[in-house]
BALOBA-1460 file (C-alpha; in Angstrom, 3 decimals):
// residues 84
<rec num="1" residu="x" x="-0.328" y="14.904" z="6.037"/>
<rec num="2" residu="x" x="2.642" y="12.766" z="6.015"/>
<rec num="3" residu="x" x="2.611" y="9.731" z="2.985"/>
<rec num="4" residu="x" x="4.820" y="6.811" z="1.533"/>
<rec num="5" residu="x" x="3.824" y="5.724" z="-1.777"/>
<rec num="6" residu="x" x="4.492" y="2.333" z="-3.006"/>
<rec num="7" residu="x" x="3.414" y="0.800" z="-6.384"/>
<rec num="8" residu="x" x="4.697" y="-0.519" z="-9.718"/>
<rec num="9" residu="x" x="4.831" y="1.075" z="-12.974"/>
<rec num="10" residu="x" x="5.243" y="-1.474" z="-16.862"/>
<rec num="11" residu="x" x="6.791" y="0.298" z="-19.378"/>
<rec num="12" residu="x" x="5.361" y="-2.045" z="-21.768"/>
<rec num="13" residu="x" x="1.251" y="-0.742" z="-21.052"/>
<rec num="14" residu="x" x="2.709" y="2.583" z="-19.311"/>
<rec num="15" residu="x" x="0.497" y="2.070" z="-16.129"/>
<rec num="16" residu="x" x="0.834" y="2.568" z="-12.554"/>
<rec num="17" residu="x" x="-0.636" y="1.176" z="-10.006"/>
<rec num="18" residu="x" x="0.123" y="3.168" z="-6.451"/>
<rec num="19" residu="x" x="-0.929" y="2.633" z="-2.729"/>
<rec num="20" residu="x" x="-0.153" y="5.783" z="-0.687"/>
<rec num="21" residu="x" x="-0.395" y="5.164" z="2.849"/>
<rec num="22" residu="x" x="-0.769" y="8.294" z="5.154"/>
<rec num="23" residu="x" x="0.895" y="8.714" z="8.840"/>
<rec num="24" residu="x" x="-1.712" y="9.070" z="10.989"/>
<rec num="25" residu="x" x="-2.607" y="12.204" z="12.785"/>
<rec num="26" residu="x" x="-0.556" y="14.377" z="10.118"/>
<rec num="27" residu="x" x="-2.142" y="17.325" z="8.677"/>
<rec num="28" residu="x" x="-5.725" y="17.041" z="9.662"/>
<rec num="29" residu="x" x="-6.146" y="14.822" z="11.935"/>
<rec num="30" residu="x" x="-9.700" y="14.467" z="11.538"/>
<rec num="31" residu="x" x="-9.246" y="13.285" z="8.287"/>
<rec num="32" residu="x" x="-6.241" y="11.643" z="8.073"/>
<rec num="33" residu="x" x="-6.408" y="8.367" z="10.494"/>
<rec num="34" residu="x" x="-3.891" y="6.446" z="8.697"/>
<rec num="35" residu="x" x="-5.793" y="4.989" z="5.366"/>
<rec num="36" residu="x" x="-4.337" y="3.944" z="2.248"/>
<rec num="37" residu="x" x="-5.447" y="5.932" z="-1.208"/>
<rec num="38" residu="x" x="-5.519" y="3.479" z="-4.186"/>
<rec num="39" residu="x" x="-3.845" y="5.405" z="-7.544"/>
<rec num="40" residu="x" x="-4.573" y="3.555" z="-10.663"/>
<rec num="41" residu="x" x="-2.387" y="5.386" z="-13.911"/>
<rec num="42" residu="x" x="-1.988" y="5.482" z="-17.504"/>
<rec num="43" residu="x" x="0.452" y="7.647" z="-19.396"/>
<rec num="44" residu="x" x="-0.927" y="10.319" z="-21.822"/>
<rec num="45" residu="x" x="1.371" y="11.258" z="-23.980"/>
<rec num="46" residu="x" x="-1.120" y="13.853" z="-25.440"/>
<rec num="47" residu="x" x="-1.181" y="15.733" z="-21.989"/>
<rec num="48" residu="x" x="2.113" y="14.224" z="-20.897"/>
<rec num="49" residu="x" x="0.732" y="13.443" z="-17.942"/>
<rec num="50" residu="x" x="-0.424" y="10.086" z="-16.075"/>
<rec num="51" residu="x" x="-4.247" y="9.750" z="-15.613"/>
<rec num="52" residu="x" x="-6.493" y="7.486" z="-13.894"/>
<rec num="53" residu="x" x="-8.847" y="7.366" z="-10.744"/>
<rec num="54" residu="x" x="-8.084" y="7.716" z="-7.010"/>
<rec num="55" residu="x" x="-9.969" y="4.955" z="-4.493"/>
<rec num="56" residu="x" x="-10.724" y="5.199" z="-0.698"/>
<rec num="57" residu="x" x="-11.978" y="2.342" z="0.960"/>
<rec num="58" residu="x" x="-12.480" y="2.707" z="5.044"/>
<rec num="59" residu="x" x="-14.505" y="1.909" z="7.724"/>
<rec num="60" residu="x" x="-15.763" y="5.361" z="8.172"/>
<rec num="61" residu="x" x="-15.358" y="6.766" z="4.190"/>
<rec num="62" residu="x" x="-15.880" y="5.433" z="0.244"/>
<rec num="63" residu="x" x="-14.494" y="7.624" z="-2.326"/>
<rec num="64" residu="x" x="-13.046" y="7.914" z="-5.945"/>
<rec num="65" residu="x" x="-12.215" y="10.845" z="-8.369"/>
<rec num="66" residu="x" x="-10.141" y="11.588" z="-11.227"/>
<rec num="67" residu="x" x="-6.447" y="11.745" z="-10.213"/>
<rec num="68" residu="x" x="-3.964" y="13.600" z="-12.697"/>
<rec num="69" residu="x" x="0.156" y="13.414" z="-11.774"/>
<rec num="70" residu="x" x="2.165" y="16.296" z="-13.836"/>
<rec num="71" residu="x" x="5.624" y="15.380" z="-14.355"/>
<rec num="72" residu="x" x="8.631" y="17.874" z="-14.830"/>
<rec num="73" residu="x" x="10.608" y="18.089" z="-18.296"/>
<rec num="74" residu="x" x="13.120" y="15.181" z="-16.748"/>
<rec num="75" residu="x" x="10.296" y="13.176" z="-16.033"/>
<rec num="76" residu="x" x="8.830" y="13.570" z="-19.551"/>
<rec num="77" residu="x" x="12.031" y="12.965" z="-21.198"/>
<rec num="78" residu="x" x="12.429" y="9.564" z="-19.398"/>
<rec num="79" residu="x" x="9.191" y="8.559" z="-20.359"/>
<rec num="80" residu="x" x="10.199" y="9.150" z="-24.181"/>
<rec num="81" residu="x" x="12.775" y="7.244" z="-24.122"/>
<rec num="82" residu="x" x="10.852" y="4.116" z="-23.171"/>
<rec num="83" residu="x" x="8.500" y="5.098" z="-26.259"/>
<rec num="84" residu="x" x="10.791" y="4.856" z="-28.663"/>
């Protein structure tokens, strides 16, 4: 379905903390009634990759996995530079 995501990322602890909010009735419907998806992140350099845990909290649904969000060679290069 359709999502914003919103969120703040410190280049000092290289975290992110996200909210994505889905449109609801996008994609599947029965699913997707308009709930927000909590995205909690920490840069690997190792994998170059952020890594952390994905929380649903709803009236209906309780969930949380591990969330992993690739980034292109751009990405990576940008997130070099604040290493250094």
């Amino acid at each position: 379905g359709i999502f914003t995501i919103d969120g703040v990322f410190s280049s000092q602890t290289h975290r992110m903390d996200l909210i994505k909010t889905y449109e609801r009735d996008t994609g599947n419907s029965n699913e997707n009634i308009g709930h927000q998806v909590t995205l909690q992140l920490t840069w690997n350099s190792d994998h170059n990759q952020f890594e952390g845990k994905w929380f649903v909290r709803t009236s209906n649904y309780r969930g949380e996995g591990i969330f992993e969000l690739k980034l292109d060679e751009f990405s990576e290069l940008l997130i070099d530079r604040l290493n250094d």
